[in-house]
Short mmCIF file of the C-alpha atoms (twelve columns), coordinates in Angstrom:
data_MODEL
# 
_entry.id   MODEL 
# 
loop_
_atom_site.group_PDB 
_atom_site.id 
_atom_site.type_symbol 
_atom_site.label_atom_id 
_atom_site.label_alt_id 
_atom_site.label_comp_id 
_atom_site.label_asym_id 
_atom_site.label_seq_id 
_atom_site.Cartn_x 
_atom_site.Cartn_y 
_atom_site.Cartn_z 
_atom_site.pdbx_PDB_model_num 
ATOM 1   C CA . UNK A 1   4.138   -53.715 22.396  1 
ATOM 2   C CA . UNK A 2   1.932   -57.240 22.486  1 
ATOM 3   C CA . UNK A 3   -1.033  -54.728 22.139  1 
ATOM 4   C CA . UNK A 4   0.203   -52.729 19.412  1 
ATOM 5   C CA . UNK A 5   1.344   -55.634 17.143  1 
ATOM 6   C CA . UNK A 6   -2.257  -57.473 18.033  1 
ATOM 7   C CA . UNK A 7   -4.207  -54.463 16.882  1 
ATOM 8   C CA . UNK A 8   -2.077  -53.947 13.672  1 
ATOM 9   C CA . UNK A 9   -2.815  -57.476 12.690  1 
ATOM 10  C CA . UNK A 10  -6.592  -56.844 12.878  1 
ATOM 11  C CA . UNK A 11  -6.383  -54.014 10.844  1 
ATOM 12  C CA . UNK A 12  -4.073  -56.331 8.251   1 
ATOM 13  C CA . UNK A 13  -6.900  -58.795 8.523   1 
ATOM 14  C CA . UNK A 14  -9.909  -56.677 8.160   1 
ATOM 15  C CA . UNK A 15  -8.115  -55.332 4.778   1 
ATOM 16  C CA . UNK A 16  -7.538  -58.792 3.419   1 
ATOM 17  C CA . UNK A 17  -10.700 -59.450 4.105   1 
ATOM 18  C CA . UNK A 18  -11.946 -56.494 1.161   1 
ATOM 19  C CA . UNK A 19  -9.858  -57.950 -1.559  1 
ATOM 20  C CA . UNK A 20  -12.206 -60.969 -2.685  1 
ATOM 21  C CA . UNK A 21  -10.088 -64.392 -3.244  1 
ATOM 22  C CA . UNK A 22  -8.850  -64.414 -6.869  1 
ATOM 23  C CA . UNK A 23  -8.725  -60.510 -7.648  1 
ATOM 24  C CA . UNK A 24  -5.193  -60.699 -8.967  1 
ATOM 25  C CA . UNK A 25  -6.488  -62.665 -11.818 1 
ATOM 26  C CA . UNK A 26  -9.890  -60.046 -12.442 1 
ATOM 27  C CA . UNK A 27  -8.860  -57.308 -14.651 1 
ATOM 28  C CA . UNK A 28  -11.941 -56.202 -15.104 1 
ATOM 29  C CA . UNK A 29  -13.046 -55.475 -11.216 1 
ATOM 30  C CA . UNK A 30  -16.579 -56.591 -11.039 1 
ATOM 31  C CA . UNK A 31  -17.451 -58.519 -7.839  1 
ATOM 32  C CA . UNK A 32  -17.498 -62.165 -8.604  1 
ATOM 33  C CA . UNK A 33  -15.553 -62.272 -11.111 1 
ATOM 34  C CA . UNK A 34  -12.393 -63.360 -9.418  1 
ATOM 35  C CA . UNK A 35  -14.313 -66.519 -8.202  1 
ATOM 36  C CA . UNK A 36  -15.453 -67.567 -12.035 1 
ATOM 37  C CA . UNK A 37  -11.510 -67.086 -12.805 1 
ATOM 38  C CA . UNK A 38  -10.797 -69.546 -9.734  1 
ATOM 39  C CA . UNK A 39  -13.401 -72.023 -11.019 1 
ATOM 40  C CA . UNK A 40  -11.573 -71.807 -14.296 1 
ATOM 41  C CA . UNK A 41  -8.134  -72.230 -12.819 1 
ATOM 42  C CA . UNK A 42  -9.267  -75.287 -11.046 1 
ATOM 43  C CA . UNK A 43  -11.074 -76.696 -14.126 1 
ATOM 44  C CA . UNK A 44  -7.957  -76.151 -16.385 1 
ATOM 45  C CA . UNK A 45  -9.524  -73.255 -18.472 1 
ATOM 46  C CA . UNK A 46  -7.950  -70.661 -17.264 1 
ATOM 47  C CA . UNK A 47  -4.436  -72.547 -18.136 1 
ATOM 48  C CA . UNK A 48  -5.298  -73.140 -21.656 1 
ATOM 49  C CA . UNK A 49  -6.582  -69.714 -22.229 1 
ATOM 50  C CA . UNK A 50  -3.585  -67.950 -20.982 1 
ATOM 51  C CA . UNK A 51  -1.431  -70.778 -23.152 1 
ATOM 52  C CA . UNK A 52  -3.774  -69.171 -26.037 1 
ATOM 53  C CA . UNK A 53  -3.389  -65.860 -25.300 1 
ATOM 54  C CA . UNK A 54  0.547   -66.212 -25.135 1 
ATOM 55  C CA . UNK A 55  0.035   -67.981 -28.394 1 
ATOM 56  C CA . UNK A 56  -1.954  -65.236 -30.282 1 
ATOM 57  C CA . UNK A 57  0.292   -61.766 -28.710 1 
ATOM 58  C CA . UNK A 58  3.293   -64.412 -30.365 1 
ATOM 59  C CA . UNK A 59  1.713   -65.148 -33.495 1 
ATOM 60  C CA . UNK A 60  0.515   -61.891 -34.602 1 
ATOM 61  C CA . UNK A 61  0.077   -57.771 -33.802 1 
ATOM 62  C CA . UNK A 62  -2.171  -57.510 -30.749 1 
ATOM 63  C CA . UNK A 63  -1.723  -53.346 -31.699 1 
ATOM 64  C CA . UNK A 64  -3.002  -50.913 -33.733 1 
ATOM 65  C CA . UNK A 65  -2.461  -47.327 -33.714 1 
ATOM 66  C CA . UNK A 66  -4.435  -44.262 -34.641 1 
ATOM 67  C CA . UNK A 67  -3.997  -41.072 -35.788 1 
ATOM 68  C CA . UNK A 68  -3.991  -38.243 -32.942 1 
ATOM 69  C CA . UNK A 69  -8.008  -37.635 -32.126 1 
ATOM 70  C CA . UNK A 70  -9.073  -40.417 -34.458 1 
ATOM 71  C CA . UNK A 71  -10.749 -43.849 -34.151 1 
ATOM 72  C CA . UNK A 72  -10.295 -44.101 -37.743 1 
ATOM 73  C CA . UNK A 73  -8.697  -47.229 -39.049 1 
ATOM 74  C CA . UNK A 74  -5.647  -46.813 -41.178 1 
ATOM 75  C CA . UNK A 75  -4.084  -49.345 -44.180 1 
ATOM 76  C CA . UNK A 76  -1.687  -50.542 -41.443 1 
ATOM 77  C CA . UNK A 77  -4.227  -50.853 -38.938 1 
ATOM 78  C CA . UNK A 78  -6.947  -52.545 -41.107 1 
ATOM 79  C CA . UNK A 79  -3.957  -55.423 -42.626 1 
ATOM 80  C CA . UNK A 80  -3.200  -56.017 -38.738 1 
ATOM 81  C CA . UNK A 81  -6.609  -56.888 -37.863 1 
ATOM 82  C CA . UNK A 82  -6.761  -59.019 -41.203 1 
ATOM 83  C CA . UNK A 83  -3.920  -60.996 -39.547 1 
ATOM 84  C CA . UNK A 84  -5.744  -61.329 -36.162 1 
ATOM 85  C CA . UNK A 85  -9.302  -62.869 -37.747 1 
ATOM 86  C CA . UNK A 86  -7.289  -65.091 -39.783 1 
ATOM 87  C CA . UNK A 87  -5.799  -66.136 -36.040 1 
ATOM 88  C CA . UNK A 88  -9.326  -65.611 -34.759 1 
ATOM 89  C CA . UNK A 89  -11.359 -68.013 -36.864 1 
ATOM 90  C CA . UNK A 90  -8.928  -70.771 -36.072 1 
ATOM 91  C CA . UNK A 91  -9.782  -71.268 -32.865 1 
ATOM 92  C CA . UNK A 92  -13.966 -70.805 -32.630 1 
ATOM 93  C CA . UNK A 93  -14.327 -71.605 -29.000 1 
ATOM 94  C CA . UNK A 94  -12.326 -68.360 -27.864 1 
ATOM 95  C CA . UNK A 95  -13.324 -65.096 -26.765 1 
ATOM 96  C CA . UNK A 96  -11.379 -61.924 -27.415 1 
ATOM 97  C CA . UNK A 97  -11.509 -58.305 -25.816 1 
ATOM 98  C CA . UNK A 98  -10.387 -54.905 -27.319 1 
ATOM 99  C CA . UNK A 99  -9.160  -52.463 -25.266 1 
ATOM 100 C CA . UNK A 100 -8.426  -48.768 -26.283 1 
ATOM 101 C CA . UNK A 101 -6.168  -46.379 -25.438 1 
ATOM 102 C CA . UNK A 102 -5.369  -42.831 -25.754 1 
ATOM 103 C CA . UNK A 103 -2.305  -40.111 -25.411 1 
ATOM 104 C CA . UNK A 104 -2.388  -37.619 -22.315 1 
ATOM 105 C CA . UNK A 105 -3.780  -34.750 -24.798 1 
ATOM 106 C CA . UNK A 106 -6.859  -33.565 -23.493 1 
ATOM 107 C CA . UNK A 107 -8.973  -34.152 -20.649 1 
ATOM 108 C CA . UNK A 108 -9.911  -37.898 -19.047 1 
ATOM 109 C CA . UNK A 109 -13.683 -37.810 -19.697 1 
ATOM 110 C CA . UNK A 110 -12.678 -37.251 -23.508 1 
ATOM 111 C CA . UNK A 111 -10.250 -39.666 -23.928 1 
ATOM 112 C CA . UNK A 112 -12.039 -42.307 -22.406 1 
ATOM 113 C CA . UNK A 113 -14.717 -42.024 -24.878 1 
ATOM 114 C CA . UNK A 114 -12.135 -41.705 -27.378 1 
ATOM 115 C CA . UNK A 115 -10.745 -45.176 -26.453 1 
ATOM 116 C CA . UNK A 116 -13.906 -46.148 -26.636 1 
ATOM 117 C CA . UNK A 117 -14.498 -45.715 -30.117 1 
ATOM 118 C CA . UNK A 118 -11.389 -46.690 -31.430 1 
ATOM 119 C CA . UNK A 119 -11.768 -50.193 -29.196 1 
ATOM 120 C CA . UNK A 120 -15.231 -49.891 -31.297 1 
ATOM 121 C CA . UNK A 121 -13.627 -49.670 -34.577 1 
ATOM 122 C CA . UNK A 122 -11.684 -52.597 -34.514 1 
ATOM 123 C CA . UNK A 123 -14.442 -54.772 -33.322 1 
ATOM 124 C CA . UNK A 124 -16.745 -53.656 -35.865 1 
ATOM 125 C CA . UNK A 125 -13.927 -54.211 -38.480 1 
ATOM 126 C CA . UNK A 126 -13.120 -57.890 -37.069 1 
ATOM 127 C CA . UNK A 127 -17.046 -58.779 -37.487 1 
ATOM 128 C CA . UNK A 128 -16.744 -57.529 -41.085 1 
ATOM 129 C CA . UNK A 129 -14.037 -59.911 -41.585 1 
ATOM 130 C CA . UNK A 130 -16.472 -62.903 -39.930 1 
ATOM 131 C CA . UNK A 131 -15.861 -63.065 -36.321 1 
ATOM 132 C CA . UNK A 132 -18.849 -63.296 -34.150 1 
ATOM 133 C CA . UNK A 133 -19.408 -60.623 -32.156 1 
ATOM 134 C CA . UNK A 134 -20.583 -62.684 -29.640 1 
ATOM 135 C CA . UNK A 135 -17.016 -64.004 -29.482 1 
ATOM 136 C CA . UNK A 136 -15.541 -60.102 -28.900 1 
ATOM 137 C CA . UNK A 137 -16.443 -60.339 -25.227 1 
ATOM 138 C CA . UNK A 138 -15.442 -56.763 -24.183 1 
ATOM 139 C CA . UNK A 139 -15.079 -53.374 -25.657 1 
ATOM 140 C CA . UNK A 140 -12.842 -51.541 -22.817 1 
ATOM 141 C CA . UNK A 141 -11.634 -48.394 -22.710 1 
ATOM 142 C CA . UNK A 142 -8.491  -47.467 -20.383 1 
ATOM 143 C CA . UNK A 143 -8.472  -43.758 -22.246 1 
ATOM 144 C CA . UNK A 144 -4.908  -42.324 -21.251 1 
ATOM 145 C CA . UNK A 145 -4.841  -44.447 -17.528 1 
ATOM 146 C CA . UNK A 146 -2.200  -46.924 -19.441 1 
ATOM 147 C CA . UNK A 147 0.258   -45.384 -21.933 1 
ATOM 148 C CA . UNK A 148 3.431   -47.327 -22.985 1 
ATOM 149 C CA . UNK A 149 5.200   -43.779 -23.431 1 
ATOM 150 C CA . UNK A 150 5.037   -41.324 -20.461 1 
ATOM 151 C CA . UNK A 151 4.413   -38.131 -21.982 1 
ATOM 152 C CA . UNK A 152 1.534   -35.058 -21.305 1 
ATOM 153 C CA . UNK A 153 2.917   -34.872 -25.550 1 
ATOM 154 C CA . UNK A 154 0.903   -36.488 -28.557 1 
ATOM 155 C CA . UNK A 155 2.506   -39.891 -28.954 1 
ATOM 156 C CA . UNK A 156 1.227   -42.088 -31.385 1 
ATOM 157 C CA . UNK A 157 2.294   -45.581 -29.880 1 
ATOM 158 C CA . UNK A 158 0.230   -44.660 -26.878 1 
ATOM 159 C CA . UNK A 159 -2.856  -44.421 -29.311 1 
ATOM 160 C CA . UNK A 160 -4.062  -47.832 -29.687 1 
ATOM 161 C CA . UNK A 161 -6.104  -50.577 -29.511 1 
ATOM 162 C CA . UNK A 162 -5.213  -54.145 -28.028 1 
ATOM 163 C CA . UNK A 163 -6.696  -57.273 -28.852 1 
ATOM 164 C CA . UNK A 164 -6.703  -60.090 -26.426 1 
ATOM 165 C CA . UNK A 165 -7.473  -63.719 -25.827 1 
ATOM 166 C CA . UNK A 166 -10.303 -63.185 -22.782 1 
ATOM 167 C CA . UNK A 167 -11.738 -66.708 -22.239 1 
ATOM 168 C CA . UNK A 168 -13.889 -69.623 -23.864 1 
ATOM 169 C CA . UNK A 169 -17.033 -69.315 -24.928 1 
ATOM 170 C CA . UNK A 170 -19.313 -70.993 -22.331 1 
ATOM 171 C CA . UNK A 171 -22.140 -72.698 -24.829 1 
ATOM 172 C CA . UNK A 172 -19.678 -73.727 -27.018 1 
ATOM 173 C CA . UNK A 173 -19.756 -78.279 -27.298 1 
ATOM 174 C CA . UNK A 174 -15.966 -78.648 -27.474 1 
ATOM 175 C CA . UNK A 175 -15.751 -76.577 -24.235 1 
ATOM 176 C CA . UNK A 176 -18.447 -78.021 -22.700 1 
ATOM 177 C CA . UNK A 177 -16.345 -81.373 -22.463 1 
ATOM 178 C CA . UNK A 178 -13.595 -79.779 -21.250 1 
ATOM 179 C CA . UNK A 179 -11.342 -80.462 -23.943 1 
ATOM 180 C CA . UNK A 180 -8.988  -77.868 -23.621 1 
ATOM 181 C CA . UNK A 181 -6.019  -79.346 -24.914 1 
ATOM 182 C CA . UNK A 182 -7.802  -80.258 -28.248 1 
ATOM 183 C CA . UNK A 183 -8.691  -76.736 -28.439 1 
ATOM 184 C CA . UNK A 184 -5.191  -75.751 -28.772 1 
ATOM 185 C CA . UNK A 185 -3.330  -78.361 -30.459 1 
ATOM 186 C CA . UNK A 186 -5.827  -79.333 -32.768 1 
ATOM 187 C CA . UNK A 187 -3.918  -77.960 -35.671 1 
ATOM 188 C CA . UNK A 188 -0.962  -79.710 -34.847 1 
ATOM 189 C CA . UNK A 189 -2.781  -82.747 -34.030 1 
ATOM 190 C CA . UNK A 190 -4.498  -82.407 -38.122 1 
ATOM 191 C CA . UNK A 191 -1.331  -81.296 -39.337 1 
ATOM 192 C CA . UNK A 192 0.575   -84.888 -38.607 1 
ATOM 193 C CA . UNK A 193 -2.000  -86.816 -40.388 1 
ATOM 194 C CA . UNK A 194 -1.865  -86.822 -44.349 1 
ATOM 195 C CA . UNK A 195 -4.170  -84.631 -46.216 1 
ATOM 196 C CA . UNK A 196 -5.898  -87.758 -48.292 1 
ATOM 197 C CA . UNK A 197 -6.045  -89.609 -45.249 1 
ATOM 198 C CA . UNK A 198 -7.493  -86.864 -43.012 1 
ATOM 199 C CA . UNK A 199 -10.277 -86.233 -46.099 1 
ATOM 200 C CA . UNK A 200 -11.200 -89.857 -46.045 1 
ATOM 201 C CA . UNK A 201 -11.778 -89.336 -41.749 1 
ATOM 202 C CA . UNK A 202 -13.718 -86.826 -41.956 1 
ATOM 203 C CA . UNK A 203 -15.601 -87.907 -44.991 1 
ATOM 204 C CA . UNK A 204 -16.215 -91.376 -42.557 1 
ATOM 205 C CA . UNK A 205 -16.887 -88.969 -39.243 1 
ATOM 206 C CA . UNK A 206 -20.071 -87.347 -41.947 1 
ATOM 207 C CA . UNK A 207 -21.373 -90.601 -43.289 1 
ATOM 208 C CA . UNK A 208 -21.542 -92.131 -39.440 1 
ATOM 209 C CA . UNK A 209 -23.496 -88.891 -38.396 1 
# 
């Protein structure tokens, strides 16, 4: 019995020992990445990013949908991602993914490419509307693997992209400093000072450069 239970916690052991510290937080599974998200936990990025990201799924859509073997961008889908630049542009220092989705119509290899595209569209359309694209981290496709309806049936709300808040951009000056928390309540911050007097700062802040 002492045997047994010894050898089964080997085994338990030796399997811990393949997940890599951190993987919970890796959605993307490449090897190492868990350990940059740990060195972001412990430097307080990885807070303020997921305080963003709760911020932006609150503030506006994160979804679009498509039309059934599409990746073409609708009204509805086009005045959605309006809404997310104007989000987007607020807050320079962030980095954003698109992921894409598919129904269960048709076969895996196709839908992932599918997903693809239509994760494609909506970046291209958010760098027409002036984001970077060096600030759209990601294009990801999860083709049918992650529908919100389960059904083998066309269903549109399972065609889709999502946008979301992926991390901080790692050149950027005010990140650099580590000034996370001005990051995301700089508006705030601006918005209890007066406009004339917040001008006249900033007009100061120029002449002093």
């Amino acid at each position: 019995m002492i045997r047994t239970a010894a050898i089964l916690g080997l085994v338990l052991t030796a399997a811990a020992c393949e997940r890599e510290a951190g993987r919970e937080l890796n959605r993307k599974g490449t090897f190492g990445e868990a350990t940059l998200n740990n060195a972001a936990v412990m430097s307080g990025e990885r807070s303020y990013a997921i305080q963003l990201a709760g911020r932006f799924a609150k503030e506006v859509p994160t979804t679009i949908n498509f039309d059934f073997d599409s990746s073409r961008l609708d009204n509805a889908a086009r005045a959605v991602l309006d809404r997310q630049a104007v989000w987007i542009k607020q807050f320079p220092e962030v980095r954003f993914r698109v992921f894409g989705h598919t129904d269960a119509v048709g076969s895996n290899a196709y839908n992932k490419a599918l997903g693809l595209r239509r994760a494609r569209a909506a970046v291209n359309y958010l760098v027409s509307r002036g984001i970077g694209r060096n600030r759209l981290e990601a294009v990801v496709s999860f083709g049918e693997t992650q529908p919100l309806i389960a059904t083998p049936e066309r269903e549109r709300r399972n065609r889709r992209t999502v946008t979301e808040v992926s991390g901080f951009l790692k050149r950027h000056p005010t990140v650099l400093d580590g000034k996370y928390a001005q990051i995301i309540y700089r508006e705030y911050l601006e918005s209890a000072v007066p406009a004339t007097t917040l001008t006249e700062q900033k007009s100061l802040e120029r002449t002093l450069e």
